[in-house]
N, CA and C atoms as a LAMMPS dump frame, in Angstrom:
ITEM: TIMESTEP
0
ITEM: NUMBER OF ATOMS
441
ITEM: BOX BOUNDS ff ff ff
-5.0000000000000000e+02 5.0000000000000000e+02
-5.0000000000000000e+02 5.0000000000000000e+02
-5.0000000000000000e+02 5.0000000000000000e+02
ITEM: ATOMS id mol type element x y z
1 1 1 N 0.855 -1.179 0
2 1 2 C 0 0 0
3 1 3 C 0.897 1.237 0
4 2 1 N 0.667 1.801 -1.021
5 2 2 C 0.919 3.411 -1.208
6 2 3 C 0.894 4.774 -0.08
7 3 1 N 1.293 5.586 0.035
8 3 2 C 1.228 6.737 0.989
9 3 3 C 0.363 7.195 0.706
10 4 1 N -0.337 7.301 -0.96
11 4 2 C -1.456 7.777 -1.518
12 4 3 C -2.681 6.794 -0.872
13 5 1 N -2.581 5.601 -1.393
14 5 2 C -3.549 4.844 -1.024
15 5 3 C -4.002 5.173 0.563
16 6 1 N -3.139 5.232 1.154
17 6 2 C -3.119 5.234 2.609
18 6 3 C -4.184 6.574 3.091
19 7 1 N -3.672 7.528 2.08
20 7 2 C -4.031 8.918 2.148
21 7 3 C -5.819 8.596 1.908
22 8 1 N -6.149 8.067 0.585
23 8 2 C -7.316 7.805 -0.38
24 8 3 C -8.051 7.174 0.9
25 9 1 N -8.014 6.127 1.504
26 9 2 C -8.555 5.321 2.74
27 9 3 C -9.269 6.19 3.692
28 10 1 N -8.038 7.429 4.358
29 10 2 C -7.978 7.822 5.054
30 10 3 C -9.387 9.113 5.129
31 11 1 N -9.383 9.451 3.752
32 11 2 C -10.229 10.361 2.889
33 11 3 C -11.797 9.82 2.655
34 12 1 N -11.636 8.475 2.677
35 12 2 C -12.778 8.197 2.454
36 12 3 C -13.664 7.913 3.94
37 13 1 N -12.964 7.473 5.244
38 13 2 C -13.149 7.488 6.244
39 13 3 C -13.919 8.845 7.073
40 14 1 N -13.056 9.855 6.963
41 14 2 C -13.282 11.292 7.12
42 14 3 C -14.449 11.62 6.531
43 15 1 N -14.873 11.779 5.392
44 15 2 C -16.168 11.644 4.45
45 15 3 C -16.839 11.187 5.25
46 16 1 N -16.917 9.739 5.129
47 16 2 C -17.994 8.796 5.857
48 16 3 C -18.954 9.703 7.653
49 17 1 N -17.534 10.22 8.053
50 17 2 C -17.894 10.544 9.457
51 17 3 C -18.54 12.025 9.184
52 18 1 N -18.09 12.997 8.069
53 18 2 C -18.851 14.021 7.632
54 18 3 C -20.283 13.658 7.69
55 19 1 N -20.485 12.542 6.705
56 19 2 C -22.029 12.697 6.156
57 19 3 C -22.826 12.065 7.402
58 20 1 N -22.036 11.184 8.387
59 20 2 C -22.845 10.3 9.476
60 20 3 C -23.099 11.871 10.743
61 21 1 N -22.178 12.879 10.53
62 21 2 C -21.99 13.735 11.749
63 21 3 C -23.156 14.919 11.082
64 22 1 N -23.247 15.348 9.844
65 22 2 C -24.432 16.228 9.497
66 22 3 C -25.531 15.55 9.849
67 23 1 N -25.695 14.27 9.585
68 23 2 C -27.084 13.141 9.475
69 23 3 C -27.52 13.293 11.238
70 24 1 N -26.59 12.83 11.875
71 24 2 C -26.894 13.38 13.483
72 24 3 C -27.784 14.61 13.727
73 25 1 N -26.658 15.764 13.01
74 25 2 C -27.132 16.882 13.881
75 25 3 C -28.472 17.597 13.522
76 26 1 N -28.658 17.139 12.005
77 26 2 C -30.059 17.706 11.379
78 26 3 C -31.05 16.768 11.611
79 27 1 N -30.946 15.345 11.443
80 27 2 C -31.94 14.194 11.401
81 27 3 C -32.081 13.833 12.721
82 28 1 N -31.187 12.851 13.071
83 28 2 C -31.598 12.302 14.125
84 28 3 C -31.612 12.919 15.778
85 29 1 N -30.506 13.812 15.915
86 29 2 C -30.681 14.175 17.383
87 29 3 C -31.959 15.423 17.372
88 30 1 N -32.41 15.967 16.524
89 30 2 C -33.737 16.587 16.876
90 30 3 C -35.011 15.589 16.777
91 31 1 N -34.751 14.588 16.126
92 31 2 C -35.837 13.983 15.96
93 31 3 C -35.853 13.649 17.463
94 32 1 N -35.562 13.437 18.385
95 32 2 C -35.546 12.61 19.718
96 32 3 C -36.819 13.392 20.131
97 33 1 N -36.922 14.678 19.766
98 33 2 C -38.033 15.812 20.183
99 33 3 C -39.799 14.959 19.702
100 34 1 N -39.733 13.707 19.182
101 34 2 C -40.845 13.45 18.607
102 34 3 C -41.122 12.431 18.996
103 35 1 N -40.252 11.955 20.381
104 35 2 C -40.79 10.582 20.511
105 35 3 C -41.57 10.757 22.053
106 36 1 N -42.369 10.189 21.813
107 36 2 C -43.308 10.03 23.346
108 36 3 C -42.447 9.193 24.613
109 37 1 N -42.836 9.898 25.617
110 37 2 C -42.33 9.604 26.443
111 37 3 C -42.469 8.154 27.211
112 38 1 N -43.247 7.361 26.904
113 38 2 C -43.467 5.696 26.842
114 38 3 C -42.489 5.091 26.401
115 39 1 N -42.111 5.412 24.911
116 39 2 C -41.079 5.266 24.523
117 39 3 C -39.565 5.673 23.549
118 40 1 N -39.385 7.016 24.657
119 40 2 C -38.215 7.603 24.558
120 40 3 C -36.929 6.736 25.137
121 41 1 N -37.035 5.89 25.789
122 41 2 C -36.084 5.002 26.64
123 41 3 C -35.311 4.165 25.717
124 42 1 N -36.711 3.124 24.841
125 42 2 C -36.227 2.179 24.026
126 42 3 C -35.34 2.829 22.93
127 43 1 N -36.246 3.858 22.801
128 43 2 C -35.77 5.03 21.453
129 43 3 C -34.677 4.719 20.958
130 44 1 N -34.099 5.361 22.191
131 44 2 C -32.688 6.196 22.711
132 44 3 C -31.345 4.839 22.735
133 45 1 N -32.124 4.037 23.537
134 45 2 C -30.978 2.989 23.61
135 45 3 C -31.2 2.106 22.363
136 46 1 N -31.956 2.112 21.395
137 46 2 C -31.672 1.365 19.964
138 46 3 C -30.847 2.471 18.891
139 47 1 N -31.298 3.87 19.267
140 47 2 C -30.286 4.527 18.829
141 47 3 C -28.942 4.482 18.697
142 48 1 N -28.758 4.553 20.357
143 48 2 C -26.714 5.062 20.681
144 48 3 C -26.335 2.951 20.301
145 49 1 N -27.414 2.191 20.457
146 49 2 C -26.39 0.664 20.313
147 49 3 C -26.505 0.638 18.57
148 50 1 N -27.155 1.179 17.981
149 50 2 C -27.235 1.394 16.492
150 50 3 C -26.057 2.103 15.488
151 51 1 N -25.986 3.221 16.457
152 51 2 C -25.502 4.428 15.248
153 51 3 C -23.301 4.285 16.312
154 52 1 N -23.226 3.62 17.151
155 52 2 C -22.035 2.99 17.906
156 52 3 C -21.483 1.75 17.07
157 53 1 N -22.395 0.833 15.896
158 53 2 C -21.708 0.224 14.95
159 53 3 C -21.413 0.77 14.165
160 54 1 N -21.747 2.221 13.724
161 54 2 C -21.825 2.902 12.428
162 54 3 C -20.35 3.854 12.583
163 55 1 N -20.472 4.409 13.743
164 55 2 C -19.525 5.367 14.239
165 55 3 C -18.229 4.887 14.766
166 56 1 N -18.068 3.58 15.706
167 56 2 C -17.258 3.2 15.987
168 56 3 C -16.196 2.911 15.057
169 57 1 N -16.446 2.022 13.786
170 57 2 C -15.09 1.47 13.63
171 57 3 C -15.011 2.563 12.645
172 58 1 N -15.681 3.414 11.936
173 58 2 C -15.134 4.709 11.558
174 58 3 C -14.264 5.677 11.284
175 59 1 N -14.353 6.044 13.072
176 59 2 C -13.686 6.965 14.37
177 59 3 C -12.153 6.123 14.544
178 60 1 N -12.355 4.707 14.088
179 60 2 C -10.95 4.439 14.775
180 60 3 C -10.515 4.1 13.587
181 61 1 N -11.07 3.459 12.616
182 61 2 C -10.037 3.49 11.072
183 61 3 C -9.572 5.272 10.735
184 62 1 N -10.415 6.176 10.794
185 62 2 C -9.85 7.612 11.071
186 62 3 C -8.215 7.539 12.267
187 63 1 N -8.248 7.217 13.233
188 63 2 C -7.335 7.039 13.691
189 63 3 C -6.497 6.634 13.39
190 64 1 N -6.726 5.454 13.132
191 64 2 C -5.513 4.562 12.581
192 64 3 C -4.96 5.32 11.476
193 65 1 N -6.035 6.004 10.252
194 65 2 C -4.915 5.824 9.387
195 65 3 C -4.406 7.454 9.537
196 66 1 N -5.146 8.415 10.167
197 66 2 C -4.356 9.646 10.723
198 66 3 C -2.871 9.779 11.371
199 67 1 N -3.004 8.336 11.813
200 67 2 C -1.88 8.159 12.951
201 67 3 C -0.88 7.719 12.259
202 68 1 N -1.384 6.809 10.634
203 68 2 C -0.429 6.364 10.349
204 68 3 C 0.365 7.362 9.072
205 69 1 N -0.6 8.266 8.589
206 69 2 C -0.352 9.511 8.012
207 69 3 C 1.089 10.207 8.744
208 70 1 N 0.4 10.053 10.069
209 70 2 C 1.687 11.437 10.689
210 70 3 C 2.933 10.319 10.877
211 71 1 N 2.784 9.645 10.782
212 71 2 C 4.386 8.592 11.668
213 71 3 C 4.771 8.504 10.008
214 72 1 N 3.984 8.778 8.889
215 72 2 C 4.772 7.987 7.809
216 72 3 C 5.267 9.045 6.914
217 73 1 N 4.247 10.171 7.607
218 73 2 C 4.684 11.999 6.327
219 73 3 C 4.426 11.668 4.935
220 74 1 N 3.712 11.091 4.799
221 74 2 C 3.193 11.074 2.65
222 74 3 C 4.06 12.583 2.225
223 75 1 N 4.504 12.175 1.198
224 75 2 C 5.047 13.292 0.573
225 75 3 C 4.224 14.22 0.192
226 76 1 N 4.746 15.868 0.128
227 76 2 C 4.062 16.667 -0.062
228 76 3 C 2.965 17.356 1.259
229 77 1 N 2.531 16.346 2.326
230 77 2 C 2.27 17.059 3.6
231 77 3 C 3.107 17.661 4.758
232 78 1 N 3.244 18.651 4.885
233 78 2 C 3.896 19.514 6.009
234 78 3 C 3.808 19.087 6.827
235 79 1 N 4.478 19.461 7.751
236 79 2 C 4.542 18.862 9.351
237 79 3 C 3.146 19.65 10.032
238 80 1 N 3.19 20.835 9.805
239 80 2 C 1.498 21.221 10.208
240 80 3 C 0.741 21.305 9.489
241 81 1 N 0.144 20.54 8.368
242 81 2 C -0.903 20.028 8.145
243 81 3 C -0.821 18.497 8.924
244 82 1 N -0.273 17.907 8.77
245 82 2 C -0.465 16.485 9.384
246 82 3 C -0.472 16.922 11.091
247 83 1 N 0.387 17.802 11.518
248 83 2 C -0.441 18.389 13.219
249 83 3 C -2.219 18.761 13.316
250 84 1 N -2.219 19.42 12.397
251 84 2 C -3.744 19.998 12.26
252 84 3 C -4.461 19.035 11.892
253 85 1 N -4.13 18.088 11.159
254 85 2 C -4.681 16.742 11.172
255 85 3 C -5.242 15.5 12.28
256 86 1 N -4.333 15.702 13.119
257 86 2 C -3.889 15.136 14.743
258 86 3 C -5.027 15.479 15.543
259 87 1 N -4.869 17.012 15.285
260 87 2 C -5.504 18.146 16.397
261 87 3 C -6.465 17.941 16.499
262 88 1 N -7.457 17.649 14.948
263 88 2 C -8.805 17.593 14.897
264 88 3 C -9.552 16.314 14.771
265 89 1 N -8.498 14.999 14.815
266 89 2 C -9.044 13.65 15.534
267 89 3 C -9.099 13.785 17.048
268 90 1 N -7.933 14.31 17.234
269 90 2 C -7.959 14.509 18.922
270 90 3 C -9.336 15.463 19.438
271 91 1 N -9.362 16.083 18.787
272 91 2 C -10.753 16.938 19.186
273 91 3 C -12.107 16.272 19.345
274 92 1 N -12.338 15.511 18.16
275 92 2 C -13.615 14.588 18.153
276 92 3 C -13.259 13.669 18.939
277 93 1 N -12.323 12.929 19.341
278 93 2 C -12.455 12.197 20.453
279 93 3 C -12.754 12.488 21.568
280 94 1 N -12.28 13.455 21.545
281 94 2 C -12 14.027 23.303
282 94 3 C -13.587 14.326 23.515
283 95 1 N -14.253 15.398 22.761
284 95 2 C -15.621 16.012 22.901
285 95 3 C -16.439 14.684 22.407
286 96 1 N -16.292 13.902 21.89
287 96 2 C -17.033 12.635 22.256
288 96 3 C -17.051 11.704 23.485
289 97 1 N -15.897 11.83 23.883
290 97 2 C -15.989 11.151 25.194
291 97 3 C -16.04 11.543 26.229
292 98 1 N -15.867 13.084 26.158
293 98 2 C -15.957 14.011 27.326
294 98 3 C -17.047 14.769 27.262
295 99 1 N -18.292 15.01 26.862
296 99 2 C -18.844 15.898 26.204
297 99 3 C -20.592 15.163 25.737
298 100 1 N -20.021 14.193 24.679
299 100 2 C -21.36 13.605 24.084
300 100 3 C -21.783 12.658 24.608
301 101 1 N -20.778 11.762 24.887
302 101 2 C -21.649 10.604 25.412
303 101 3 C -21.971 10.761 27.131
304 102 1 N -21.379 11.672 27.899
305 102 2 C -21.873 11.943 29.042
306 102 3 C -23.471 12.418 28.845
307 103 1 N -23.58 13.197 28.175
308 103 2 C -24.682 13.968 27.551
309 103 3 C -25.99 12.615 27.68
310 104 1 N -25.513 11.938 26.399
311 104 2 C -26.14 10.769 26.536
312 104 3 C -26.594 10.476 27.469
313 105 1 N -26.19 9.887 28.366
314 105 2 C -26.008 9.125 29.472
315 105 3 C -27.233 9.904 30.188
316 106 1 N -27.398 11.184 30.17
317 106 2 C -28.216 11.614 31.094
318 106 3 C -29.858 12.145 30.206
319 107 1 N -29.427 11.589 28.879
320 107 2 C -30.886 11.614 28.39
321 107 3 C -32.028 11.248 28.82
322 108 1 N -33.301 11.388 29.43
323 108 2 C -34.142 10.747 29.783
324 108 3 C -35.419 12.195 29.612
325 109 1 N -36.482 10.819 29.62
326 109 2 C -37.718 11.58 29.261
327 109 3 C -38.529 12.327 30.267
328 110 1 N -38.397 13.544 30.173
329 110 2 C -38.517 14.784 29.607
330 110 3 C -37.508 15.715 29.365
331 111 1 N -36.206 15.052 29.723
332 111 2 C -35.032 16.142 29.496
333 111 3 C -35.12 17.333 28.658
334 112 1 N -35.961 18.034 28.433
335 112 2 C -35.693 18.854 26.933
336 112 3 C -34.201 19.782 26.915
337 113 1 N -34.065 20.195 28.065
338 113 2 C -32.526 21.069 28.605
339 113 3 C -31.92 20.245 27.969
340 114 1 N -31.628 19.092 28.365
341 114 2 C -30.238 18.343 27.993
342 114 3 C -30.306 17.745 26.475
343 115 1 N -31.731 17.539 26.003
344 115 2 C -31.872 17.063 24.557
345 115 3 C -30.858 18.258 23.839
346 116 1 N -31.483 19.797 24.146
347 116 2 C -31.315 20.872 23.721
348 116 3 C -29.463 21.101 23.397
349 117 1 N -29.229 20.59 24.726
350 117 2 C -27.598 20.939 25.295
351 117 3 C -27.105 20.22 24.182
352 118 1 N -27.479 18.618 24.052
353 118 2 C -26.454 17.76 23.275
354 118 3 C -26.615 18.162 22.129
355 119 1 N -28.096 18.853 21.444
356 119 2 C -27.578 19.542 19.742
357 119 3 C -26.598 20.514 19.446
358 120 1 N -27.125 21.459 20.547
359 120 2 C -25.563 22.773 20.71
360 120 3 C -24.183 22.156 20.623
361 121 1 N -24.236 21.165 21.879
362 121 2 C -22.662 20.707 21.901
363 121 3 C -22.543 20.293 20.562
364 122 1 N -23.086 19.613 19.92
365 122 2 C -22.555 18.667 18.742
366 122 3 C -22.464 18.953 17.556
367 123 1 N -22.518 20.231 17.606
368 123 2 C -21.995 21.765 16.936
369 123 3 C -19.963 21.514 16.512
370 124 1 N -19.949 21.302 18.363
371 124 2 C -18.333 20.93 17.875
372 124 3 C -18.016 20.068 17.344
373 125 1 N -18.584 18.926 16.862
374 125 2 C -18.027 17.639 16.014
375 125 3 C -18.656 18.103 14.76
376 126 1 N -19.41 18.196 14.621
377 126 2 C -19.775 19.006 13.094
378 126 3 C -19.055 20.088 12.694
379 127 1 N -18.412 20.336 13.204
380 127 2 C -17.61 21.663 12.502
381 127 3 C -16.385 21.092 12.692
382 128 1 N -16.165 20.288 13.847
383 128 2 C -14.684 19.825 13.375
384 128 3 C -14.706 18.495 12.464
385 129 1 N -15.505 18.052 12.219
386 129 2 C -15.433 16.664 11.203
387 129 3 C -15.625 17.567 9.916
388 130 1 N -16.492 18.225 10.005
389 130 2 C -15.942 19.434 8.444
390 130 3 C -14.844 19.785 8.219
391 131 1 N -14.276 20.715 9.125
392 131 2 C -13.175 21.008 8.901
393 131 3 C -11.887 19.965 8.578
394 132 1 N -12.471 18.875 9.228
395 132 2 C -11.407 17.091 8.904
396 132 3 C -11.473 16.755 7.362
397 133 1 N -12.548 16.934 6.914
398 133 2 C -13.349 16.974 5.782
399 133 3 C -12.443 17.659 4.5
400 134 1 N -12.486 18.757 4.746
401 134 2 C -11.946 19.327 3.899
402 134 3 C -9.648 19.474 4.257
403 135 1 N -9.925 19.355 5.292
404 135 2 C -8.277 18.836 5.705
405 135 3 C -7.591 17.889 4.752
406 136 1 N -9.116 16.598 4.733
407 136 2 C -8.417 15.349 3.938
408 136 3 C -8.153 15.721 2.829
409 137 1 N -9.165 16.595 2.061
410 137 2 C -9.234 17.178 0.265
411 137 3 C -7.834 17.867 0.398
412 138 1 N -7.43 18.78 1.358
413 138 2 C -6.357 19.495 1.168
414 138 3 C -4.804 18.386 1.045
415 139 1 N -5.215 17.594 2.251
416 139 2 C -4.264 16.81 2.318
417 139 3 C -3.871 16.055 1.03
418 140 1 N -4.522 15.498 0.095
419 140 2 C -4.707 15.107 -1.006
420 140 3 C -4.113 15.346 -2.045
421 141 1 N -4.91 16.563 -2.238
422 141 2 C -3.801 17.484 -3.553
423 141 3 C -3.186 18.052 -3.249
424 142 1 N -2.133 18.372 -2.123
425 142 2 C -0.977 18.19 -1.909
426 142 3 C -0.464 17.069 -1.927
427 143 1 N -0.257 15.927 -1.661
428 143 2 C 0.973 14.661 -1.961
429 143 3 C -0.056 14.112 -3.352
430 144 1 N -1.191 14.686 -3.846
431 144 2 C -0.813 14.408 -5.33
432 144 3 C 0.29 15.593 -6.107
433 145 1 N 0.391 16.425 -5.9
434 145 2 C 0.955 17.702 -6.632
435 145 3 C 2.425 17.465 -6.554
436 146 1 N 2.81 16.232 -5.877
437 146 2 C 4.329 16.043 -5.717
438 146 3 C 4.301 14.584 -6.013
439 147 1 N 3.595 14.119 -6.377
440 147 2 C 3.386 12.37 -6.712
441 147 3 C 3.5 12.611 -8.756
């Protein structure tokens, strides 16, 4: 496997978590606003055990191959783009595990405060999985422009 290929993988991963992280913040975490409170419980927990196969191995093939981006330097990426690269996996992790899924955790029916809280928060993974988003495109045509 190629530095490109590696790159191409890496690109398509990032994507994936774009379109799953807009799909969140417009579709599904407001929809929670529509479910009756009988069964907001089941909702919720077929949700996070649902959209945790979708997201999980994702989030960590993003890792992996971010990680393996920076240890390997594809030609044509700078040392800070592949930092800024770092920065903004490290970010979605962190505010996912510090941040969202606490959030979670305290969902329950009638929460509307905290329904409310976790769309605001998740503001920051949407803007930083965008910004990852377009990182990867940058990242791209740069070590094509020297390939």
């Amino acid at each position: 496997m190629t530095a490109i290929d590696l790159l191409l993988i890496h690109l398509a991963l990032t994507w994936a978590l774009v379109g799953m992280i807009w799909t969140v913040q417009l579709v599904q975490y407001p929809s929670f606003a529509f479910v009756g409170k009988a069964e907001f419980a089941a909702y919720h927990k077929h949700h996070t055990n649902r959209i945790t196969w979708i997201v999980a191995p994702l989030m960590s093939g993003e890792l992996l191959t971010g990680l393996s981006l920076f240890w390997l330097g594809p030609v044509g990426l700078s040392e800070s783009l592949l930092w800024t690269g770092l920065a903004l996996i490290a970010l979605n992790w962190g505010w996912t595990a510090l941040v969202a899924v606490p959030l979670h955790s305290r969902l329950n029916f009638p929460a509307e405060a905290v329904k409310r809280a976790l769309v605001r928060a998740n503001w920051v993974r949407t803007v930083a999985w965008s910004a990852r988003g377009i990182w990867a495109l940058a990242a791209v045509r740069a070590a094509l422009a020297v390939a």
